[in-house]
C-alpha positions as CSV (number, residue, x, y, z in Angstrom):
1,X,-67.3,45.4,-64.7
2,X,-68.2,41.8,-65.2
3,X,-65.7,38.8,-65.9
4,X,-66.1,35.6,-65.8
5,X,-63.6,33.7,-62.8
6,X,-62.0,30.6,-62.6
7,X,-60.9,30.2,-58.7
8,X,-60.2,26.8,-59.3
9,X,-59.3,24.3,-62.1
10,X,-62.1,21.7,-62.9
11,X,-65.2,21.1,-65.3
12,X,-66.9,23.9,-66.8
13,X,-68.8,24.9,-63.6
14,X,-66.2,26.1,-61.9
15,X,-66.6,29.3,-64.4
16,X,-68.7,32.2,-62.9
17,X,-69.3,35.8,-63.6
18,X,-68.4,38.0,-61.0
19,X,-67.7,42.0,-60.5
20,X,-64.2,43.0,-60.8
21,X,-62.3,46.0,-60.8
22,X,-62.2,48.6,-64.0
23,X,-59.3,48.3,-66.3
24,X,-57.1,50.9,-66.7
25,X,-54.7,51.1,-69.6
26,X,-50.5,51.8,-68.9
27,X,-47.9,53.2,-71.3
28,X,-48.7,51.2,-74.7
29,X,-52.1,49.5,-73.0
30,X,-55.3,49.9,-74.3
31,X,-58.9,49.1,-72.7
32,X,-61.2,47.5,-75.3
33,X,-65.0,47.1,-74.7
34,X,-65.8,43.6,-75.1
35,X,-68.7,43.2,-77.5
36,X,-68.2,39.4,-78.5
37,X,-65.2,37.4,-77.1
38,X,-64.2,33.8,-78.9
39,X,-64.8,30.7,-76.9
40,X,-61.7,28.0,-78.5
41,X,-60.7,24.1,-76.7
42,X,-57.6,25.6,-75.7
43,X,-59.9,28.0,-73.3
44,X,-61.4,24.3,-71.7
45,X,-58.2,22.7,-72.1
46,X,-56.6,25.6,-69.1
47,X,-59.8,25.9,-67.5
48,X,-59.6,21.9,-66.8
49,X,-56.0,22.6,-65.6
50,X,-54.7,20.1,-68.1
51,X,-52.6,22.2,-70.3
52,X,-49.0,22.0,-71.3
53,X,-48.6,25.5,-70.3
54,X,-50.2,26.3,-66.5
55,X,-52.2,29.8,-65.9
56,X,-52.2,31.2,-62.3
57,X,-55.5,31.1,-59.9
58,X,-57.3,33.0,-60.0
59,X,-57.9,34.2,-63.9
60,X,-60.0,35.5,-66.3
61,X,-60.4,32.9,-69.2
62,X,-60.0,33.8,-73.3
63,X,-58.0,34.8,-75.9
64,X,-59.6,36.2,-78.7
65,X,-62.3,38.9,-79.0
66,X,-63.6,42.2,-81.0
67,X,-64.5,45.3,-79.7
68,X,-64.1,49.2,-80.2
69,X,-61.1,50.6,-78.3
70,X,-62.4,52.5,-75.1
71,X,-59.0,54.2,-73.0
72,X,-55.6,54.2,-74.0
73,X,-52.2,54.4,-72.4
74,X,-49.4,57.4,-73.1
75,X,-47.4,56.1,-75.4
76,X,-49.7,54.2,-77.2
77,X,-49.6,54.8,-81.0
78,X,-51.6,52.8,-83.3
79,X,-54.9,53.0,-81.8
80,X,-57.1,55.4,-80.3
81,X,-60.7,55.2,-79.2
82,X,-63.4,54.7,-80.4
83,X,-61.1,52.2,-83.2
84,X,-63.1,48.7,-84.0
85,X,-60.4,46.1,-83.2
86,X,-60.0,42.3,-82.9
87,X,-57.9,40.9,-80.3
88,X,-55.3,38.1,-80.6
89,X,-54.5,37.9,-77.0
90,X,-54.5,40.1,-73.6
91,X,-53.0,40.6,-69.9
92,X,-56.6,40.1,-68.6
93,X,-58.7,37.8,-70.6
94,X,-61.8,38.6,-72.8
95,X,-64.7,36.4,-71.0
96,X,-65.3,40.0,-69.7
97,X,-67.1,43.0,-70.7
98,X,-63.5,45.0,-70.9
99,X,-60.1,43.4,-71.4
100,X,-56.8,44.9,-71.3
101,X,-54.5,44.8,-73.8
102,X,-51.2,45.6,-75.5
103,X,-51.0,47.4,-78.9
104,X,-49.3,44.3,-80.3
105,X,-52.0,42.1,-79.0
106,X,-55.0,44.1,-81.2
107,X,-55.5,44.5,-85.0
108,X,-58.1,46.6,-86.9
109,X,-61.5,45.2,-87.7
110,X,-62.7,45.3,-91.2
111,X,-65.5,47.7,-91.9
112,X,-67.1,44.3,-93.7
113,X,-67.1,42.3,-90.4
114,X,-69.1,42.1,-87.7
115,X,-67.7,42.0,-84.2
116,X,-69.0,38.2,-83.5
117,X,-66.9,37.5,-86.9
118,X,-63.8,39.8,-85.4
119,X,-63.8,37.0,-82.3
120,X,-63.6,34.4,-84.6
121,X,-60.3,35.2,-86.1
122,X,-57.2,35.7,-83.4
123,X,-57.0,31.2,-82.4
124,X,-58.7,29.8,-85.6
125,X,-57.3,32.0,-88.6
126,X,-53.6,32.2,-87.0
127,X,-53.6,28.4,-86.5
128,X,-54.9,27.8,-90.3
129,X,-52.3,30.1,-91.5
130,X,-49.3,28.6,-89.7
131,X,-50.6,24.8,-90.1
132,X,-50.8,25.5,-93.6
133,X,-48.0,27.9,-95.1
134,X,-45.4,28.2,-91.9
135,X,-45.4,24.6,-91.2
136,X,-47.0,22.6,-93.7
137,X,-45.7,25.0,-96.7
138,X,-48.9,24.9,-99.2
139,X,-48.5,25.3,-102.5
140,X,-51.3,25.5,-105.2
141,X,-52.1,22.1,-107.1
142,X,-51.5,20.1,-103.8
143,X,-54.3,18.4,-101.9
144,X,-54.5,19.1,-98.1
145,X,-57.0,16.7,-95.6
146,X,-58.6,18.9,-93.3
147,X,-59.6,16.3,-90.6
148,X,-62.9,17.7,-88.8
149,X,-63.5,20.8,-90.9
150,X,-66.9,22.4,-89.6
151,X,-65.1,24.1,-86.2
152,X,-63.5,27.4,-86.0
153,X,-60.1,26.4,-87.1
154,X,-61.2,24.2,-90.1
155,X,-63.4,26.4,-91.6
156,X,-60.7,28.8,-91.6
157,X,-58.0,26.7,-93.2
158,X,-60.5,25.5,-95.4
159,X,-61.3,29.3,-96.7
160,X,-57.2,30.0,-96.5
161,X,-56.7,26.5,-98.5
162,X,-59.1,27.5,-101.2
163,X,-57.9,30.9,-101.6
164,X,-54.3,29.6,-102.6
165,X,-55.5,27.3,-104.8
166,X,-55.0,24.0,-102.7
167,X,-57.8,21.2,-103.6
168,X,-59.4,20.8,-100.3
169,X,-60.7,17.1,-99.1
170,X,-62.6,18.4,-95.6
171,X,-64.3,16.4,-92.8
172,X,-67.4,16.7,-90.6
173,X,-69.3,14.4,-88.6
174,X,-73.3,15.8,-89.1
175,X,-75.4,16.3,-92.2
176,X,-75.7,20.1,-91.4
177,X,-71.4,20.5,-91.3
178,X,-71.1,18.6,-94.0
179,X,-73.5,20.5,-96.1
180,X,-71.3,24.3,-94.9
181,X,-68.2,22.5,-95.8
182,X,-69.9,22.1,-99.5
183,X,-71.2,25.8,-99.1
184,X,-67.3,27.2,-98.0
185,X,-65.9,25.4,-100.9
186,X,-64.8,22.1,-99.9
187,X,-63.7,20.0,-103.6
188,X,-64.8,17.0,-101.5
189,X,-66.7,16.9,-97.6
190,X,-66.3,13.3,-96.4
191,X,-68.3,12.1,-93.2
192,X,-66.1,11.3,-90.6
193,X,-68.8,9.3,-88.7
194,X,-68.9,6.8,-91.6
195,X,-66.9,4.0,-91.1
196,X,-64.5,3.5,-93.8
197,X,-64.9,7.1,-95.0
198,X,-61.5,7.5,-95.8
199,X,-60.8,5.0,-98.2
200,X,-62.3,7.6,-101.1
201,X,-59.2,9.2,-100.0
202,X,-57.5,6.5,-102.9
203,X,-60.0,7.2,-105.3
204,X,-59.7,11.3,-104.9
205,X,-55.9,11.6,-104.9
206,X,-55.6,8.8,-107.3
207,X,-53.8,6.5,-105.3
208,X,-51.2,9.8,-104.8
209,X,-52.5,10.1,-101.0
210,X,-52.7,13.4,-99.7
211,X,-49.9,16.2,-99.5
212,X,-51.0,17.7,-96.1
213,X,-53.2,16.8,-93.4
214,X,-54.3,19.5,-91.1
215,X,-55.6,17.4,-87.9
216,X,-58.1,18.0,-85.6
217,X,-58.1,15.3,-83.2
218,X,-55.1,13.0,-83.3
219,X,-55.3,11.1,-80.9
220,X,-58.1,9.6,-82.3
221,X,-57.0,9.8,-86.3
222,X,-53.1,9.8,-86.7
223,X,-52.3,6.7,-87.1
224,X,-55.0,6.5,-89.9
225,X,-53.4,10.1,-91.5
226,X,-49.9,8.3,-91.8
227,X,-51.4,5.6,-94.2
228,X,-53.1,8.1,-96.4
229,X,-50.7,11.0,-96.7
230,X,-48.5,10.5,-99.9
231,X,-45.0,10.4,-100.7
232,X,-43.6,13.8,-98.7
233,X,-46.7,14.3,-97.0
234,X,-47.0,16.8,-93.9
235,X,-49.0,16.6,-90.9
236,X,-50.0,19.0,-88.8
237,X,-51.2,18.3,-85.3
238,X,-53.1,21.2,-83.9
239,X,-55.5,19.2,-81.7
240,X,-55.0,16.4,-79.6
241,X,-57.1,15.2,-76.4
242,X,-55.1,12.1,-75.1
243,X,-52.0,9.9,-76.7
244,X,-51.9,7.8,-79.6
245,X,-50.1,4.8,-80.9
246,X,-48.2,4.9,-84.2
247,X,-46.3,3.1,-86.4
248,X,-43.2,4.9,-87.1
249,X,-42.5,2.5,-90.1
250,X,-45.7,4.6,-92.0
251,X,-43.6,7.8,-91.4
252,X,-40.5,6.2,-93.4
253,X,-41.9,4.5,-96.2
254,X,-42.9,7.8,-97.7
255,X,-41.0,10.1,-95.9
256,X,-43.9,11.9,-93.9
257,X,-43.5,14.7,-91.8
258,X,-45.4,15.2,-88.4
259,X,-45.9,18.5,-87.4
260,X,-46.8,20.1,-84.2
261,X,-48.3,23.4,-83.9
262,X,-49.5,26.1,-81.4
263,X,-50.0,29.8,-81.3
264,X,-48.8,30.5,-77.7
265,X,-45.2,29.1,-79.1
266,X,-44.8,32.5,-81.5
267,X,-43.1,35.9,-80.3
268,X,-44.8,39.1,-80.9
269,X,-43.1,39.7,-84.2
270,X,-44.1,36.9,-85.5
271,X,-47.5,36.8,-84.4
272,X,-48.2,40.4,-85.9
273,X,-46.8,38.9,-89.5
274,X,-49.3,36.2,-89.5
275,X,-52.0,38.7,-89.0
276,X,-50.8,41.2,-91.6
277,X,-50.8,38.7,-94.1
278,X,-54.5,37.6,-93.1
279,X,-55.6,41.5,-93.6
280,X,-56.2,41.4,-97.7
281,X,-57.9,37.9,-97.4
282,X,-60.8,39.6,-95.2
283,X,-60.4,43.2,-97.2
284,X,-61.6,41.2,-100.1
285,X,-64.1,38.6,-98.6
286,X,-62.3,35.8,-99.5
287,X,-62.3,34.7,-95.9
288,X,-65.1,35.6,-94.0
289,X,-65.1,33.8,-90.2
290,X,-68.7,32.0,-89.8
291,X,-70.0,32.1,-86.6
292,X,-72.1,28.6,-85.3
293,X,-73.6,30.0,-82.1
294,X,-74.1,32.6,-79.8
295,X,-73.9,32.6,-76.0
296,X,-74.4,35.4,-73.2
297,X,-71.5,36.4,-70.7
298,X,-72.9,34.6,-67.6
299,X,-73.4,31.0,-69.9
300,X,-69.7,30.4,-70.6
301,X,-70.0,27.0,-68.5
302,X,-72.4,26.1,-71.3
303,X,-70.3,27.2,-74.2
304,X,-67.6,25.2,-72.9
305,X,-69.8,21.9,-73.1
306,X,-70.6,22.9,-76.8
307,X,-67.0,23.8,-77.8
308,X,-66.1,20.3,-76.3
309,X,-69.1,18.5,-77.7
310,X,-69.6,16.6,-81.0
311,X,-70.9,18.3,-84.0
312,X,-68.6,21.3,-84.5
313,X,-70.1,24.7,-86.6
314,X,-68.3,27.6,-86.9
315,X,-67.1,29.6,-84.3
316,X,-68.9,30.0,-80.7
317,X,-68.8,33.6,-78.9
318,X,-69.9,34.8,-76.1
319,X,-71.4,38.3,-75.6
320,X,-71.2,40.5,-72.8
């Protein structure tokens, strides 16, 4: 079988695709057969070996993927093969053409998705859901800032957002985002590569400021986000690459709320309700992951430059 390897923590390069070992699946383990696996920052962040939360040497990178179930373990229930599946996490990685997983860690695949879409939910849609309704608490009528809205994880809050009836204000930094931020929905796409752009933040919220800010890339915007949001506002940091300097004074004069958020913090019960309450959303097509670009297996060092790069687009997969 062939996995990508990281040996050693450093840039991208250090990522190669190697023969390992076949998977086998233990009591409540299944094999899936990797046909797209989701490349997210967090997977650059641990390949750099700059993450809060260290990963042993050597590893398989990823988190999320879709597939069709190929073995399973005795005792395992809810899935058998041959199942289409998306996967939310796994004991081996999914830069790989197999990964193995737990039957906690797997969901089923909509009939009305395709398997590149399927790797495009597990990091972006369970991050949109809990920035929005577990932390930020959404309610329809409000207004919520997106901050750099054309990746993986905006476009899915964005779709989420609409859905409940939030009025979305969404970000991008290119001509070609800002025109699928119009196409998803977006009540108003804003250029973040303008300066000044978010002074039409006054004009849209009529002088209100915003009720939640979903951000991006706060070490670069906070500080701004604090002297839009409006009386009660909440923000949610689920991106950061470096610190930041605030003034705390903007969090008291309107009571703000920052928030910090990641995935790897849930337990398994709590992960599998987020995911359950995604299910009708993609049943009914009102959230459909969009998926920016493809890559093969063996050029994962490349998808890591894009995912890092300027000019986010939807989701970026790899395929075995």
């Amino acid at each position: 079988m062939k996995a990508i390897r990281v040996t050693t923590f450093g840039d991208p390069a250090v990522m190669q695709i190697e023969d390992v070992p076949p998977l086998a699946a233990e009591d409540g383990q299944v094999v899936v057969e990797v046909k797209a696996a989701g490349v997210n920052p967090v997977d650059a962040y641990m390949r750099s070996g700059q993450y809060m939360i260290s990963v042993d040497l050597p590893y398989t990178p990823g988190i999320d993927a879709a597939g069709i179930v190929k073995a399973v373990g005795r005792q395992t229930r809810r899935f058998r093969p041959g199942d289409r599946i998306y996967v939310t996490a796994s004991l081996s990685g999914t830069y790989a053409q197999d990964a193995l997983c737990t039957e906690e860690q797997i969901f089923p695949l909509p009939q009305s998705l395709t398997f590149e879409q399927g790797a495009a939910i597990g990091v972006p849609y369970g991050t949109a859901y809990r920035g929005l309704f577990t932390k930020a608490r959404a309610l329809a009528g409000e207004t919520v800032l997106i901050h750099g809205a054309s990746g993986g994880v905006g476009l899915a809050a964005l779709q989420l957002a609409k859905s409940a009836g939030l009025t979305v204000i969404a970000t991008a930094g290119t001509a070609r985002g800002l025109e699928l931020l119009t196409k998803e929905g977006a009540d108003h796409a804003l250029d973040h590569s303008q300066t000044g752009y978010l002074s039409r933040i006054t004009d849209i919220t009529q002088g209100r400021g915003v009720d939640i800010i979903l951000e991006m890339l706060a070490n670069v915007n906070l500080g701004e986000d604090l002297k839009i949001a409006g009386r009660n506002g909440r923000i949610v940091v689920i991106g950061c690459r470096g610190p930041v300097m605030i003034n705390p004074r903007d969090t008291m004069s309107r009571d703000l709320v920052i928030l910090g958020l990641s995935m790897m913090n849930l337990s398994t019960d709590e992960k599998r309700k987020v995911y359950v309450s995604l299910e009708e959303g993609f049943k009914t097509g009102k959230l459909a992951p969009v998926v920016g670009r493809q890559f093969p297996l063996a050029a994962a060092p490349a998808a890591h430059e894009a995912i890092m790069g300027r000019g986010a687009y939807g989701k970026i997969v790899l395929i075995p």
